[in-house]
C-alpha positions, 0 to 999 in steps of 0.5 A: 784398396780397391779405389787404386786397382784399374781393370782394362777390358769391361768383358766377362773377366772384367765384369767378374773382377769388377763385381767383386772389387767394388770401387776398382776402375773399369775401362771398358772399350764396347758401348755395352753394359758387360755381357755373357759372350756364350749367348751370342748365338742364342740373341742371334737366333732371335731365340733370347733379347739381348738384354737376357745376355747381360751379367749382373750390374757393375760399374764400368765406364764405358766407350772409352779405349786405353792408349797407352799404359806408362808403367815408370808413372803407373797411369793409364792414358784414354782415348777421350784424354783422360789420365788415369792413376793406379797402384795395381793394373789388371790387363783383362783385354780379351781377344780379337777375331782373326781375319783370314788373309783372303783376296778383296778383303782390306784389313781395316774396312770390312766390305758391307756385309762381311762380319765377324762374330766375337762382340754383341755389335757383330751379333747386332749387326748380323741379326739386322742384316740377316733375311728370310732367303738371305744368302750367307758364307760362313767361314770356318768350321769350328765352335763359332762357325757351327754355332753362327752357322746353325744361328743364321739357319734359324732365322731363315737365311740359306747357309752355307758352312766353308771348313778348310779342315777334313771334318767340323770342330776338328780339335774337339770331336774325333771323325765318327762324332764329327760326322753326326754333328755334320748329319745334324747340321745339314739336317738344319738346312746348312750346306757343309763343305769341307777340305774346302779354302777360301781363295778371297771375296768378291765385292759390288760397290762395296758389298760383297756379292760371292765368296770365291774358292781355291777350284774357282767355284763361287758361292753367291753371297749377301752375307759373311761371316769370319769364323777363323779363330781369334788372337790374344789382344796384346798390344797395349802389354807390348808397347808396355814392354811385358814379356808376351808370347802367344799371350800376356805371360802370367803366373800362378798369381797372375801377375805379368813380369811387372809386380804391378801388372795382372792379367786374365782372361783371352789376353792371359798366358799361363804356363803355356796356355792361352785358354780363349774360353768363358770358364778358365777367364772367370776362375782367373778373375775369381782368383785374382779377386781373392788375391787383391781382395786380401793384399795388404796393399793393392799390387803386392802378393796377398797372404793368408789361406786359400780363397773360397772359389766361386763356380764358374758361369756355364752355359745353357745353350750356345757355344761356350766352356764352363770350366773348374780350378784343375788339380795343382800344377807340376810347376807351380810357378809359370815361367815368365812371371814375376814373384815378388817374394811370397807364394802364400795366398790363392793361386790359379793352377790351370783350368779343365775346361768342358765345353758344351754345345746345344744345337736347336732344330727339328731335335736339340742335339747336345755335344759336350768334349772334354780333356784329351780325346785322342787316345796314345798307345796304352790308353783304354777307349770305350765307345757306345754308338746308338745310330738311331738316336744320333747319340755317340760316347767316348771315353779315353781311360789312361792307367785309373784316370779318365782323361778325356770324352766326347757324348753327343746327344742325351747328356745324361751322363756328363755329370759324373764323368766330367766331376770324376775327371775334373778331380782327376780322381780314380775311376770308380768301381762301377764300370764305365759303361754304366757311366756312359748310360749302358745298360 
């Protein structure tokens, strides 16, 4: 029954669950009703309320942080003293923004002004900081530095883009569509340093006031924002003692090396993978509803056929990946898991996630990358460039397989390039010039 499933984690995973098991329990840590974390750049630009980033209504109590889990008991202990019991536990605990190891920034109290960008109370908390002229650091050059980076320009703020790496979004975009990004980026008046370390932060009265470089250059700043990645939350699963590595090690019925403990999402690791993107957590949680939904008891493997799988939320602007079920796994149960002794029911075998990325400003510019965009010796690579309209395409082709892409500008074409290698399906006979929107 779904009255003995508890949910740890009221996020977007938490959410999904939630809404599809009613009378489940929902422990949800943020004071916020649950929320689409992929339009938190979108609120901040002032371009959406926060209230249009909210998912659809599902009960969850909210405010309150679980402590502790007592697996011998199967109870969860709450920081406001509460108890609570289950039969099946779902660990949807997300992930937590990595804070660099810079000098004058203490790990547990952030300077005034220093934010990261992970939770609805970041984003708040910048767009009210945030002035026309306001001097702002963005650290890091990746999908959220971007995003943040372009976010805090259209509010006016003077912003400079610090990225240690050589070029921006270094793990989705090869250098010729890195530097177009880069082209658009600055043409937002964003100043974008790359091969650029932070050394550490300088603060005035518990303000930060500059953000200091290795060449020992300083960048005025009255703004901050950590962009540096984020980290699997684990560390309620390993006071538990479940088996974690990167991540909560799970298989192909999510479950965690306790038959009674599921997780999905950021905190999730599946057959080596921890996704950290919107589109695998959702096709996790719309597994594991499948599989709790039709268990003949709360926490033992479910039976019967397959579920019907919902689609994955994608979004419409903002920073973010939509992503569908990938073909079956080559080993289809991830090492680490434990099987209580059926395999039939739904199984989650990985996501093939396309992220997607729209950039406002003098012109929109669309980005979307997918699968594997460095090619091996073997692999076929087409490209089409059209300097005039900031547009670049790539594909990499592998035998009669697409197997990954990159397209900045008109996106046109993503439709059938991205649903031909999400079913990792041959290439049709049209060629795939046509397909990038050659003539």
């Amino acid at each position: 029954m779904s009255s003995d499933i508890v949910v740890i984690g009221g996020g977007m995973a938490g959410a999904r669950l939630a809404r599809q098991l009613p009378g489940a329990t929902v422990i949800g840590e943020e004071t916020h009703a649950p929320y689409n974390r992929v339009l938190l750049a979108e609120v901040l630009a002032g371009r959406y309320g926060p209230e249009v980033a909210a998912l659809p209504s599902s009960e969850v109590r909210r405010g309150v942080r679980v402590v502790r889990i007592d697996r011998a008991d199967r109870v969860v202990q709450c920081d406001d003293g509460s108890v609570v019991p289950y039969s099946t536990l779902v660990l949807a605990t997300g992930s937590n923004p990595v804070l660099p190891p810079l000098r004058g920034l203490p790990p547990r109290e952030l300077p005034a002004g220093v934010h990261p960008f992970r939770t609805m109370d970041d984003c708040l908390a910048l767009g009210a900081a945030v002035r026309e002229g306001t001097r702002a650091v963005v650290i890091g050059g990746g999908l959220l530095g971007v995003s943040a980076a372009r976010a805090l320009a259209a509010r006016g703020a003077r912003v400079v883009l610090a990225q240690q790496g050589e070029r921006l979004m270094e793990r989705q975009l090869d250098p010729a569509a890195s530097a177009l990004l880069r082209d658009h980026i600055e043409a937002l008046g964003v100043e974008v340093h790359t091969e650029c370390r932070v050394r550490g932060l300088h603060s005035d009265g518990g303000a930060v006031r500059a953000v200091e470089l290795a060449d020992g250059y300083e960048l005025a700043a009255e703004l901050v924002v950590l962009a540096c990645g984020v980290r699997p939350r684990v560390g309620l699963a390993q006071a538990a003692g479940l088996d974690v590595r990167r991540g909560i090690v799970v298989d192909d019925q999510l479950r965690t090396s306790d038959p009674h403990i599921r997780a999905v999402g950021d905190c999730a690791e599946h057959n080596g993978t921890v996704y950290g993107l919107a589109g695998p957590a959702l096709d996790q949680a719309d597994v594991l509803a499948a599989l709790l939904k039709d268990a003949p008891m709360a926490g033992a493997p479910a039976t019967g056929a397959p579920a019907t799988r919902a689609p994955s939320e994608a979004p419409g602007t903002g920073a973010g990946a939509a992503g569908r079920p990938g073909p079956p796994a080559r080993h289809p149960q991830a090492s680490g898991g434990t099987d209580t002794g059926t395999d039939s029911g739904p199984r989650y075998t990985g996501t093939r996630a396309l992220t997607r990325l729209t950039l406002n400003g003098h012109g929109p510019l669309d980005l979307a990358t997918f699968g594997v965009t460095t090619p091996l010796p073997g692999d076929d690579v087409v490209r089409l460039t059209d300097a005039t309209r900031g547009a670049y395409r790539k594909v990499v082709v592998r035998g009669d397989r697409l197997i990954g892409g990159i397209l900045l500008g008109d996106l046109g074409a993503v439709g059938e390039l991205a649903r031909t290698w999400e079913g990792d399906e041959p290439l049709p006979s049209s060629p795939l010039f046509h397909l990038l929107g050659g003539s």
